[in-house]
DSSP file (Angstrom, degrees, kcal/mol; ACC not computed):
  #  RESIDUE AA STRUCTURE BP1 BP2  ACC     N-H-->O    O-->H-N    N-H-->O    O-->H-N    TCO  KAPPA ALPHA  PHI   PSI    X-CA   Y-CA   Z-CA
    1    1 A X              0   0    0      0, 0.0     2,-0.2     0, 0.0     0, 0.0   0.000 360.0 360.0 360.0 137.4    1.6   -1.4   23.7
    2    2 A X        -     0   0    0      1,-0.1     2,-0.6     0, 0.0     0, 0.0  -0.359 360.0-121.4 -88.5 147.0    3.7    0.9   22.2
    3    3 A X        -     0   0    0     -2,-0.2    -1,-0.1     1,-0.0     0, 0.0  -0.698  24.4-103.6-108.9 131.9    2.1    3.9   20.9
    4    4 A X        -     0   0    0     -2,-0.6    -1,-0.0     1,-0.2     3,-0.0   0.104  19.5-143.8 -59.9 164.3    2.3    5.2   17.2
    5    5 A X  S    S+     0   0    0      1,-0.1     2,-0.6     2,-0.0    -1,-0.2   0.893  93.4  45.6 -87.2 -35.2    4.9    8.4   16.5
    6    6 A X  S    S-     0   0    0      2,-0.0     2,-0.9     1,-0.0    -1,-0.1  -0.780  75.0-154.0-115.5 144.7    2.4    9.9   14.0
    7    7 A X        -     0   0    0     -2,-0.6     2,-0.7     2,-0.0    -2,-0.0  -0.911  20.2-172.1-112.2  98.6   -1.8   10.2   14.8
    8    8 A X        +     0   0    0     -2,-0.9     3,-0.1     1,-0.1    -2,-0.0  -0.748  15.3 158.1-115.7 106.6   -3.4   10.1   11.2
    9    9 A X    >   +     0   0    0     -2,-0.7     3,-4.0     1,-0.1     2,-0.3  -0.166   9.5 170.4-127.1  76.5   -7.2   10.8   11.2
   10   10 A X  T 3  S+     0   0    0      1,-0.3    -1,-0.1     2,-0.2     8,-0.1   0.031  70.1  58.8 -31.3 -14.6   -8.5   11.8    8.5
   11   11 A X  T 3  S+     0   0    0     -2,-0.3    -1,-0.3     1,-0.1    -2,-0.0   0.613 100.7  58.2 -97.3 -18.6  -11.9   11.8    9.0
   12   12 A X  S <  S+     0   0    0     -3,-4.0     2,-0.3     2,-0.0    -2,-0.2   0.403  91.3  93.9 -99.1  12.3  -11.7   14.1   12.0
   13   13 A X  S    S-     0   0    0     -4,-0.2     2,-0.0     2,-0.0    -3,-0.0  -0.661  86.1-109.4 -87.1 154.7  -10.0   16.7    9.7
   14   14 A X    >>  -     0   0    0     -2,-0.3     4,-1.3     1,-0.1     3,-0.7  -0.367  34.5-112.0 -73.6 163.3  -12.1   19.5    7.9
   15   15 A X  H 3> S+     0   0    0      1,-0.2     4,-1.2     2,-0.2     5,-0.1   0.807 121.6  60.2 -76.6 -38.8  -12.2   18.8    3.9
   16   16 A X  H 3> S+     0   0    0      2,-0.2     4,-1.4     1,-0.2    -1,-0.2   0.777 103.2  51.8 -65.7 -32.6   -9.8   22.1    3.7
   17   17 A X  H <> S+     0   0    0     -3,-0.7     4,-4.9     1,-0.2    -2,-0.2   0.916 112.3  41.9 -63.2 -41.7   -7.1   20.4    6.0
   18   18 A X  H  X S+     0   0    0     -4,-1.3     4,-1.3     1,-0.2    -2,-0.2   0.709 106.5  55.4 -92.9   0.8   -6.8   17.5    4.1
   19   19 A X  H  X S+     0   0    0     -4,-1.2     4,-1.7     2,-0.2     5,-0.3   0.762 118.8  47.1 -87.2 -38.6   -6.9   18.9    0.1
   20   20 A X  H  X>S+     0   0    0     -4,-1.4     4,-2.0     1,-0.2     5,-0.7   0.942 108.3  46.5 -78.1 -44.9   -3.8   21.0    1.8
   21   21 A X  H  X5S+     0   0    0     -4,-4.9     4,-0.9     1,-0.2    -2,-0.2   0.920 117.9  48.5 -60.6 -20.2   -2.1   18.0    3.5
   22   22 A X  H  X5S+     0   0    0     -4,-1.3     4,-2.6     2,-0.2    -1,-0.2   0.855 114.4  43.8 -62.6 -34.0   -2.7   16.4   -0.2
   23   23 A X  H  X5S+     0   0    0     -4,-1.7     4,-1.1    -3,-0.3     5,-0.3   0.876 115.9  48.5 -91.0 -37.2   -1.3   19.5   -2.0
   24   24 A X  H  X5S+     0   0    0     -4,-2.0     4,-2.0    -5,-0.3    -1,-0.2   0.956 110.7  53.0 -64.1 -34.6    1.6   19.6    0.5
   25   25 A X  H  X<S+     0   0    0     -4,-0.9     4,-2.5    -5,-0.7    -2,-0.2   0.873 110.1  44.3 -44.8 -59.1    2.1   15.9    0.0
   26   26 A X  H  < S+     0   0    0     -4,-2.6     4,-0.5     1,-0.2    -2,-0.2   0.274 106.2  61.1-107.1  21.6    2.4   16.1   -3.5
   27   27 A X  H  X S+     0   0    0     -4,-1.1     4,-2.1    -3,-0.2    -1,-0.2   0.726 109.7  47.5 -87.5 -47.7    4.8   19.3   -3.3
   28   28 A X  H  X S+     0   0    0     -4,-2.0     4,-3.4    -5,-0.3     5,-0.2   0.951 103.7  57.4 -74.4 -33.4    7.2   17.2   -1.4
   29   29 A X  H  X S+     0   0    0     -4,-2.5     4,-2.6     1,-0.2     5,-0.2   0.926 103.3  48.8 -46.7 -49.1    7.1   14.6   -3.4
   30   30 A X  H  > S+     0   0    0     -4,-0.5     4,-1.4     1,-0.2    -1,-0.2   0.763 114.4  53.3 -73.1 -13.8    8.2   16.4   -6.5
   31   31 A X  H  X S+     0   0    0     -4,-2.1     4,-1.1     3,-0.1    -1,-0.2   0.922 107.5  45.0 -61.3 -37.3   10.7   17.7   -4.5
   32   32 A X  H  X S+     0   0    0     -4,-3.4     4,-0.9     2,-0.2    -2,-0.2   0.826 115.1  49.3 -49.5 -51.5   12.0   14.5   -3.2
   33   33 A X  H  < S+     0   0    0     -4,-2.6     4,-0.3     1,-0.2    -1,-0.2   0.885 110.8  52.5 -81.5 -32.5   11.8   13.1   -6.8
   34   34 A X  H >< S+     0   0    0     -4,-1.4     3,-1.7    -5,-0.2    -1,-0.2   0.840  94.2  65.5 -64.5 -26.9   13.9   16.3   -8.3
   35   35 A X  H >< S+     0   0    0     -4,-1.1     3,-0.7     1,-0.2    -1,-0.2   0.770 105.2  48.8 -52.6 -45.2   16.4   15.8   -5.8
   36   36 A X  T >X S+     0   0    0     -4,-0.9     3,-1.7     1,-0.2     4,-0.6   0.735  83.6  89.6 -39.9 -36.9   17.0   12.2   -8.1
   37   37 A X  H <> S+     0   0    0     -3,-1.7     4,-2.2     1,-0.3    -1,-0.2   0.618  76.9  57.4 -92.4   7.6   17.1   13.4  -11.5
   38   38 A X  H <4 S+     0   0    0     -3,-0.7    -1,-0.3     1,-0.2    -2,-0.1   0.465 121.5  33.3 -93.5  19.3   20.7   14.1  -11.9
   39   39 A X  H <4 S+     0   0    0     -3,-1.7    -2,-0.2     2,-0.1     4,-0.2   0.362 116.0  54.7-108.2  -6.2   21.0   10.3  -11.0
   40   40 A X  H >X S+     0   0    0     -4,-0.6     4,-2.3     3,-0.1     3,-0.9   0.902 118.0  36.5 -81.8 -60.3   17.9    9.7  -12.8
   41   41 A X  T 3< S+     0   0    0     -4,-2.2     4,-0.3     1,-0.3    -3,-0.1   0.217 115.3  53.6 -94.3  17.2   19.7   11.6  -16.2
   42   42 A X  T 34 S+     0   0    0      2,-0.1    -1,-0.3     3,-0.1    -3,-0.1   0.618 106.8  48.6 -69.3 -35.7   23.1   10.3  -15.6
   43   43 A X  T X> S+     0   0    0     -3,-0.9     4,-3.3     2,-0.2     3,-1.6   0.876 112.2  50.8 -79.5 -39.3   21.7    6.8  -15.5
   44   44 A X  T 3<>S+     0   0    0     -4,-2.3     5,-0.9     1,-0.3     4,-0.4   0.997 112.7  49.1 -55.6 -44.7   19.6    7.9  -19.2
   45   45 A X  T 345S+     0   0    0     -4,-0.3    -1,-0.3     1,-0.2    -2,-0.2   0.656 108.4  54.2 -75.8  -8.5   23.2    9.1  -20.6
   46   46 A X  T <45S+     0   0    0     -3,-1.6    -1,-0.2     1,-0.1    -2,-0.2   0.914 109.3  44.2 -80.3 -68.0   24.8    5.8  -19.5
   47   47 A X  T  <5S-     0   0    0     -4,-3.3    -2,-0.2     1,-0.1    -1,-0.1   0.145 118.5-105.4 -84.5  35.5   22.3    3.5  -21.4
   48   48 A X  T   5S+     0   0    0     -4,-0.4    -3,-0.2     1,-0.1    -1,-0.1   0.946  83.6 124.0  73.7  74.1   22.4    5.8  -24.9
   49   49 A X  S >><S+     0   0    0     -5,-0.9     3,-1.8     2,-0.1     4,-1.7   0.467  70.1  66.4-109.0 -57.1   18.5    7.7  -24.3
   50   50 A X  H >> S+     0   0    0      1,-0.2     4,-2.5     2,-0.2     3,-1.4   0.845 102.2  47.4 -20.1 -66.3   20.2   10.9  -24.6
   51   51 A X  H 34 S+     0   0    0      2,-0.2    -1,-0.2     1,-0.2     5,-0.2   0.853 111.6  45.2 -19.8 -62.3   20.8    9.6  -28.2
   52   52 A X  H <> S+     0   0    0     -3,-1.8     4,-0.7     2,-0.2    -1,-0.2   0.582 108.4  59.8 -76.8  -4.8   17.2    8.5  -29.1
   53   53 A X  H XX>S+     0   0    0     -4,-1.7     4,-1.4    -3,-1.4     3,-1.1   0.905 109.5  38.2 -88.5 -68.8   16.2   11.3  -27.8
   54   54 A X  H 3<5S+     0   0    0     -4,-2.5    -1,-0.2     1,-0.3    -2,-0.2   0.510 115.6  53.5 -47.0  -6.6   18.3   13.3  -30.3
   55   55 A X  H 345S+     0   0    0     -5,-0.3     5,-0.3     3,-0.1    -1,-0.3   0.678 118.6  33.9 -98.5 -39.9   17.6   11.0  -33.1
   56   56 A X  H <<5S+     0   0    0     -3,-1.1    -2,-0.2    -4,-0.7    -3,-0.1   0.582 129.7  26.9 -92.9   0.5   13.8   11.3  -32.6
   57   57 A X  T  <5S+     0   0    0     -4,-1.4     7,-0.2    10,-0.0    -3,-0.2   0.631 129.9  24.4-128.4 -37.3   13.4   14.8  -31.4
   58   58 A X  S   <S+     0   0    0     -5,-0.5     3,-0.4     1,-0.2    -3,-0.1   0.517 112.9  60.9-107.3  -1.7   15.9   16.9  -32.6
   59   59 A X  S    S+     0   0    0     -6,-0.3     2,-0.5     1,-0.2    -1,-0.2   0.973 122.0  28.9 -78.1 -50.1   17.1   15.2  -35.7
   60   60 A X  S >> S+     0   0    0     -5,-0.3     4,-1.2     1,-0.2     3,-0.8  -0.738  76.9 171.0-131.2  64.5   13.4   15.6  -37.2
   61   61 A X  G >4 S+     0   0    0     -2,-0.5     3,-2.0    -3,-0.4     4,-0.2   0.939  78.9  54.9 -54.5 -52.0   12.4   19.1  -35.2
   62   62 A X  G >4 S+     0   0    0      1,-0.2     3,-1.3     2,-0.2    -1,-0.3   0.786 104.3  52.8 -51.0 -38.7    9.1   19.3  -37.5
   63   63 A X  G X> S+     0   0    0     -3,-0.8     4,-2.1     1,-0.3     3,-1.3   0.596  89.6  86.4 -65.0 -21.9    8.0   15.7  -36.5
   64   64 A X  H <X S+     0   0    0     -3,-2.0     4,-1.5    -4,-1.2    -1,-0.3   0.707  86.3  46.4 -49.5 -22.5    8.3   16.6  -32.8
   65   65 A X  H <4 S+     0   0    0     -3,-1.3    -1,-0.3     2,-0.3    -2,-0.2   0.300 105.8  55.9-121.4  18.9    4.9   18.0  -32.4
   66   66 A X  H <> S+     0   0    0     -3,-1.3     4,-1.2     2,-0.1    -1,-0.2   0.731 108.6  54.7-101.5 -34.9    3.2   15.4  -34.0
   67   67 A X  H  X S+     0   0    0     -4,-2.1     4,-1.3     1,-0.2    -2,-0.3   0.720 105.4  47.1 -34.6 -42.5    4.9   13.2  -31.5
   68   68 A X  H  X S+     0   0    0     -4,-1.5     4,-4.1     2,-0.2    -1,-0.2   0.733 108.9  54.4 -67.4 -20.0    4.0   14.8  -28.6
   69   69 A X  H  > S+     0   0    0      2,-0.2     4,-0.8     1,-0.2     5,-0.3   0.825 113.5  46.1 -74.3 -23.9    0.3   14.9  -29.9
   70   70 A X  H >X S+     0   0    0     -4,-1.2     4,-1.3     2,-0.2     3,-1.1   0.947 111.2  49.6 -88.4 -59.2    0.6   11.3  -30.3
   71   71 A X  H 3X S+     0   0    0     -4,-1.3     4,-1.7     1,-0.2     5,-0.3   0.962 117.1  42.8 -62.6 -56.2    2.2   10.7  -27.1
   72   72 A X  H 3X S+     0   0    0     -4,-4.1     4,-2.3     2,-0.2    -1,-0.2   0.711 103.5  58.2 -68.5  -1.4   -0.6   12.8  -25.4
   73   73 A X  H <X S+     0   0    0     -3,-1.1     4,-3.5    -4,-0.8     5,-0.4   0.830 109.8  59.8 -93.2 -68.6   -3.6   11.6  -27.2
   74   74 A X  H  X S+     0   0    0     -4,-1.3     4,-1.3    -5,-0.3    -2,-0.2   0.755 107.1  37.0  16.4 -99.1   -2.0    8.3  -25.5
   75   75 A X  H >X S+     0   0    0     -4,-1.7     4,-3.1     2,-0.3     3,-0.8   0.948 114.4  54.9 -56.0 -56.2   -2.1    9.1  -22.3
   76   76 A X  H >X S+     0   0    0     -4,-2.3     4,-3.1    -5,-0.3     3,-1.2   0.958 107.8  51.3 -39.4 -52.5   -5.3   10.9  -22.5
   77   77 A X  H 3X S+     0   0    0     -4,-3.5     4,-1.6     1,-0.3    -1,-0.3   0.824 116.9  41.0 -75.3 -12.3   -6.6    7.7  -24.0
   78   78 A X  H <X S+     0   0    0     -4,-1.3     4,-1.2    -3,-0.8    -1,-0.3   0.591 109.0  59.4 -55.5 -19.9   -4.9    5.7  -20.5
   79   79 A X  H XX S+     0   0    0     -4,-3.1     4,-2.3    -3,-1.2     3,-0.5   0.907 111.7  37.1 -73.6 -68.4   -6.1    8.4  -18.4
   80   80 A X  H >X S+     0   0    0     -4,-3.1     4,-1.4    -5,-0.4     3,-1.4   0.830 115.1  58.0 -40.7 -69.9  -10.0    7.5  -19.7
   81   81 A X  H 3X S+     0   0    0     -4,-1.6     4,-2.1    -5,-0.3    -1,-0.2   0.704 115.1  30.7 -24.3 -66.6   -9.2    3.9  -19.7
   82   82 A X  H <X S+     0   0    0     -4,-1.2     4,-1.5    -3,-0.5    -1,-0.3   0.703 115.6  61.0 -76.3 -24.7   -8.3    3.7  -16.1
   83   83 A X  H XX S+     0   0    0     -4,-2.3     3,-2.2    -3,-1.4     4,-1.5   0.984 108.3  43.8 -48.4 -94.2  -10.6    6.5  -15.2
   84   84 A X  H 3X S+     0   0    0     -4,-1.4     4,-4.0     1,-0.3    -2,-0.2   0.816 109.7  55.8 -32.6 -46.3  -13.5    4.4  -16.4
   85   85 A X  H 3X>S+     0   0    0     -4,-2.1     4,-1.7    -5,-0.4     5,-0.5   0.970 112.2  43.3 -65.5 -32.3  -12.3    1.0  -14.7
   86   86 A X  H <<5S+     0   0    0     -3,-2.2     4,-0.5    -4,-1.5    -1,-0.2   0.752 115.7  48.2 -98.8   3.4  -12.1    2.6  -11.3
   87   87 A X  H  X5S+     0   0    0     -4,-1.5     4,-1.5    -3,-0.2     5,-0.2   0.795 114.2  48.5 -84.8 -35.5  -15.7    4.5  -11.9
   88   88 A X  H  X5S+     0   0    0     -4,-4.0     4,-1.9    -5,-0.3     5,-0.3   0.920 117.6  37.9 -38.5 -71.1  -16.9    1.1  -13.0
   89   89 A X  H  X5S+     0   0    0     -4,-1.7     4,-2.4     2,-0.2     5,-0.5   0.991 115.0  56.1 -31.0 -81.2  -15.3   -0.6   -9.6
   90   90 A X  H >><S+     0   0    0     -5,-0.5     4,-1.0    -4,-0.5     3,-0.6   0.724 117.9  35.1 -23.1 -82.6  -16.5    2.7   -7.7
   91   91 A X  H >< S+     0   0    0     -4,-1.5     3,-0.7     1,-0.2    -1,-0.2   0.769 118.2  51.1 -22.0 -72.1  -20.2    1.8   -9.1
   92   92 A X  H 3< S+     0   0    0     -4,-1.9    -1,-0.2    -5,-0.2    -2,-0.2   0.564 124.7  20.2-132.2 -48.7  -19.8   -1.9   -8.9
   93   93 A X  H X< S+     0   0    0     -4,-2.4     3,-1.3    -3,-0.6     2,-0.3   0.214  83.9 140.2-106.7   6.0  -18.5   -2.2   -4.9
   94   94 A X  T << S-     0   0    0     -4,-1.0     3,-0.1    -3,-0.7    -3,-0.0  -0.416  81.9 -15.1 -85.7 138.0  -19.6    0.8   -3.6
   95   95 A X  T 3  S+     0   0    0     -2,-0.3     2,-0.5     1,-0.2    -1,-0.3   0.896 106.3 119.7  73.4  36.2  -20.9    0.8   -0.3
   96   96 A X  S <  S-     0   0    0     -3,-1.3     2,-0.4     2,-0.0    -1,-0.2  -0.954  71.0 -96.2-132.6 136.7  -21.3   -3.5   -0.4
   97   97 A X        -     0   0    0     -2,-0.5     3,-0.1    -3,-0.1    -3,-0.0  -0.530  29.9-171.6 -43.0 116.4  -19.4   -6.0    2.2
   98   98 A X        +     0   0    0     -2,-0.4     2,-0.3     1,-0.3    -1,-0.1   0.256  64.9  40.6-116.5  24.0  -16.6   -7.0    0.7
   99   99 A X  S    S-     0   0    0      3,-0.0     2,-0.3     0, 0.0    -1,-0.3  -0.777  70.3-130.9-163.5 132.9  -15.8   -9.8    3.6
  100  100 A X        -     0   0    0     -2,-0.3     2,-0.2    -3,-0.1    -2,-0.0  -0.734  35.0-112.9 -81.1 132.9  -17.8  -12.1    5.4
  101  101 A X        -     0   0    0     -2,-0.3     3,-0.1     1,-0.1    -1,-0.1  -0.423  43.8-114.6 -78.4 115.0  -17.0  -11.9    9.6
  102  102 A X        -     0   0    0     -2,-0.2    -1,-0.1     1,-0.1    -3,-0.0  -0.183  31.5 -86.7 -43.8 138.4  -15.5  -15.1   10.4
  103  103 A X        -     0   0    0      1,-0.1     2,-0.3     0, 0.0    -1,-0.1  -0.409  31.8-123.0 -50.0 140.7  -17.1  -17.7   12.6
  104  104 A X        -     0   0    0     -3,-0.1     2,-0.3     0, 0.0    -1,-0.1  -0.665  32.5-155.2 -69.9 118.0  -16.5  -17.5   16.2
  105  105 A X        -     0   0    0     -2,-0.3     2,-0.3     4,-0.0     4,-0.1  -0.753  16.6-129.0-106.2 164.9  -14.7  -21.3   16.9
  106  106 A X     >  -     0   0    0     -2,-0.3     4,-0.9     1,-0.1     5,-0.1  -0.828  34.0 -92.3-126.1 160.6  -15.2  -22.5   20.7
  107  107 A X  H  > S+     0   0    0     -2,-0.3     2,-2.7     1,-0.3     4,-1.8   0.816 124.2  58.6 -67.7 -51.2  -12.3  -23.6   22.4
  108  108 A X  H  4 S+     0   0    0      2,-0.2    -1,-0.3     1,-0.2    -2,-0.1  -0.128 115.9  44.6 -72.9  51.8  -12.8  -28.0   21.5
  109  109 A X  H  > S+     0   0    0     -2,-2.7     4,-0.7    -4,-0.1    -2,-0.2  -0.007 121.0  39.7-113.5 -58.9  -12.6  -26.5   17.8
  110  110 A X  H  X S+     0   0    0     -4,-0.9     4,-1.5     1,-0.2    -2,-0.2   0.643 103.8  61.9 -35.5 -43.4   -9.5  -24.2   18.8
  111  111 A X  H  <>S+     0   0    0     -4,-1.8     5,-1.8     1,-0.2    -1,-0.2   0.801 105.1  45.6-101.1 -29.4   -7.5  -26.3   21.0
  112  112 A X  H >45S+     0   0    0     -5,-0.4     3,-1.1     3,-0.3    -1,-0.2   0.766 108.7  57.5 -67.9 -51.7   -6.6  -29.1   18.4
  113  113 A X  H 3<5S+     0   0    0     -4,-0.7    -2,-0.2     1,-0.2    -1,-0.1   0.955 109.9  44.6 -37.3 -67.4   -5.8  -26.5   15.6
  114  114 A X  T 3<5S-     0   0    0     -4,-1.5    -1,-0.2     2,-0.1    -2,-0.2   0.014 113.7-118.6 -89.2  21.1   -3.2  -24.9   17.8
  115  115 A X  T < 5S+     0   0    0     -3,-1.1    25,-0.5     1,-0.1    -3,-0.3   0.925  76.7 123.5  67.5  29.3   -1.6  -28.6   19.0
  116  116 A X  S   <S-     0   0    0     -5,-1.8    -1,-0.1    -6,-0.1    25,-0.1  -0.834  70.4 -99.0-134.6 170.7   -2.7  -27.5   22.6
  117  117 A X     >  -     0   0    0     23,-0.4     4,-1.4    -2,-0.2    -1,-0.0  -0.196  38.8-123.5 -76.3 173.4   -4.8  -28.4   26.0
  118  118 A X  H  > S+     0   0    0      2,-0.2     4,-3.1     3,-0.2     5,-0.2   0.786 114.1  64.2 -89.2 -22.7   -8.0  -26.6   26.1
  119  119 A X  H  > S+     0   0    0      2,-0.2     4,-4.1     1,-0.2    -1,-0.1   0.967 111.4  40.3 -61.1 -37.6   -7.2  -25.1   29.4
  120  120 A X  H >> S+     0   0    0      1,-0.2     4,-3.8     2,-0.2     3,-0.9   0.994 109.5  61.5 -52.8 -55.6   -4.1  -23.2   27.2
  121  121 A X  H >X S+     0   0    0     -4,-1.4     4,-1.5     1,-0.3     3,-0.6   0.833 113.1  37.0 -32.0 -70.5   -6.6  -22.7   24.2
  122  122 A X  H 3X S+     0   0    0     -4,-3.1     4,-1.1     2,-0.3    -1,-0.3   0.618 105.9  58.9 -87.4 -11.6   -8.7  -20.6   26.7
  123  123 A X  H << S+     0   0    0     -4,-4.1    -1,-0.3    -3,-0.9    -2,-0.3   0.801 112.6  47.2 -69.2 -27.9   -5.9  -18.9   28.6
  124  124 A X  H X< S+     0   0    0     -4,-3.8     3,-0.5    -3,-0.6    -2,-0.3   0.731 110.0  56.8 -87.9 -18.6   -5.0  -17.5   24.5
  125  125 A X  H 3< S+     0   0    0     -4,-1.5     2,-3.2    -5,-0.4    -3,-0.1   0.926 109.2  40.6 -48.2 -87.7   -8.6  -16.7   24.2
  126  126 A X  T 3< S+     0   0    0     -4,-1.1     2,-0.3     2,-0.0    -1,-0.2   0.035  96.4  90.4 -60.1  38.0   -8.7  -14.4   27.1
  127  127 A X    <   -     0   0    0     -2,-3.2     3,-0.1    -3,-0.5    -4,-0.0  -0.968  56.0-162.5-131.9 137.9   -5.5  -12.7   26.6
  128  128 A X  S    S+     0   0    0      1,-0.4     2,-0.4    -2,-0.3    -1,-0.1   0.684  93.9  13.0-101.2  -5.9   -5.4   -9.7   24.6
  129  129 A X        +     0   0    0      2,-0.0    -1,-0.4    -3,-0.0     2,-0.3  -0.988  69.4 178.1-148.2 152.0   -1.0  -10.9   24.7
  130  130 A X        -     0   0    0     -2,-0.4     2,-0.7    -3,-0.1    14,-0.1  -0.962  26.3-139.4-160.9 147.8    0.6  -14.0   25.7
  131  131 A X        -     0   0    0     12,-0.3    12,-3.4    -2,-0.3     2,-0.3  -0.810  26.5-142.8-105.5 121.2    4.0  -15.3   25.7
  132  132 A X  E     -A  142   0A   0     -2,-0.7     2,-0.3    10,-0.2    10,-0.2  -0.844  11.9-167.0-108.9 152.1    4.2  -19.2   24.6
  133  133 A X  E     -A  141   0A   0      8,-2.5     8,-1.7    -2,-0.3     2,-0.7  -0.998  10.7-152.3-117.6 103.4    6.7  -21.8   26.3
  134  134 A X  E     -A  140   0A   0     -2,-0.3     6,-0.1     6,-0.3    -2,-0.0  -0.782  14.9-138.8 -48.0 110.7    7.1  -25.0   24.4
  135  135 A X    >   -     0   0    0      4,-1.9     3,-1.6    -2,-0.7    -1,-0.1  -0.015  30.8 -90.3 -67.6 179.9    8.0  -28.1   26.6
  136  136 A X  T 3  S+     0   0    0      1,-0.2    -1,-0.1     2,-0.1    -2,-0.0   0.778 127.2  45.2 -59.2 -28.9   10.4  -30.9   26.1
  137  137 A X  T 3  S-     0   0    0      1,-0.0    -1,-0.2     2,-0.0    -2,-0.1   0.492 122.8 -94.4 -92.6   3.0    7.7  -32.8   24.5
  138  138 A X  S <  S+     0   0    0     -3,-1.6    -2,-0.1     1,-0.4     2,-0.1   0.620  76.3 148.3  96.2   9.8    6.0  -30.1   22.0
  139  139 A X        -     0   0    0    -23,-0.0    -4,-1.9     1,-0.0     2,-0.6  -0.405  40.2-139.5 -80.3 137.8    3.5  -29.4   24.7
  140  140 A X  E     +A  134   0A   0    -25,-0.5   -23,-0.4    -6,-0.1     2,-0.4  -0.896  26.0 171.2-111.4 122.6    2.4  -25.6   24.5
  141  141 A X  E     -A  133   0A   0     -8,-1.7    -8,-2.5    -2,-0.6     2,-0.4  -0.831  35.5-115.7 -99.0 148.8    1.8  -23.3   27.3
  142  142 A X  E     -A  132   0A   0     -2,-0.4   -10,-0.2   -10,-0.2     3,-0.1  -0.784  31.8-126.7-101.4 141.0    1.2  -19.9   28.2
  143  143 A X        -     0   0    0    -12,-3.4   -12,-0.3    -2,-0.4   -10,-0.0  -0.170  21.0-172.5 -60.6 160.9    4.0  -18.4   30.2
  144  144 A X  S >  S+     0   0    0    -14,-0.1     3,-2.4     2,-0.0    -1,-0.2   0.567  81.7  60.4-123.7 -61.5    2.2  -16.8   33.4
  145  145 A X  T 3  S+     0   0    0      1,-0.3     2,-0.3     2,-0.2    -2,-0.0   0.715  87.7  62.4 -12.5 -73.5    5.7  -15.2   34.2
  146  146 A X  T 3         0   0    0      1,-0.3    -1,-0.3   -15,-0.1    -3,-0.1   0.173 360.0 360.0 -62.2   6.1    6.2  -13.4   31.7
  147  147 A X    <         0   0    0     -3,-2.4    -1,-0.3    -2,-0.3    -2,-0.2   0.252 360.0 360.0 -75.3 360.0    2.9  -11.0   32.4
């Protein structure tokens, strides 16, 4: 089994590690995303928003700051909005099972399912990997070789 390049565990870090690996996170990101915006504002100047922008902000300067108050009372009121649904959720799941553990099937439930003998059925039980051969007739086996 190959092993992963990066080890994230987050639970064995102190509270102080991970609020910096969040503020470092979101540092790069808005670097990453500034890196964009002259393909971000090339693409706006293509499809005419440079325009609307100058017809709604600078055309009518006094109307601007009732536009942004409008725009932020907005957001504010999406920020609450979505705020509230995930304390509701938060409230609502917290700390609850949220899947039932499957039944365990024994191998004459299994072996029929997967088209196969039971002896295969329980060589793929007791394999944590297994390489399957399909015979000329649609028969399945597990390769022993290939261990």
């Amino acid at each position: 089994m190959k092993a992963d390049l990066i080890i994230n565990r987050p639970h064995r870090q102190q509270p102080l590690q991970r609020g910096l690996f969040a503020i470092v996170t979101i540092v790069a990101w808005t670097l990453w995303i500034s890196l964009w915006l002259p393909v971000i504002t090339f693409f706006a100047w293509l499809f005419g928003l440079g325009d609307a922008y100058k017809q709604l902000g600078l055309m009518h300067p006094l109307h601007a700051a009732n536009d942004l108050s409008m725009v932020l009372s907005i957001a504010a009121v999406c920020a609450l909005s979505m705020g509230s649904w995930s304390q509701y959720n938060r409230f609502r799941f917290a700390g609850k099972q949220r899947r039932r553990g499957n039944r365990a099937l024994d191998i004459a439930e299994m072996a029929p399912a997967l088209s196969a003998s039971v002896d295969t059925a329980k060589q793929l039980r007791a394999r944590q990997r297994a390489v399957i051969r399909f015979g000329q007739n649609g028969e399945m086996f597990v390769d022993t070789a290939a261990d």
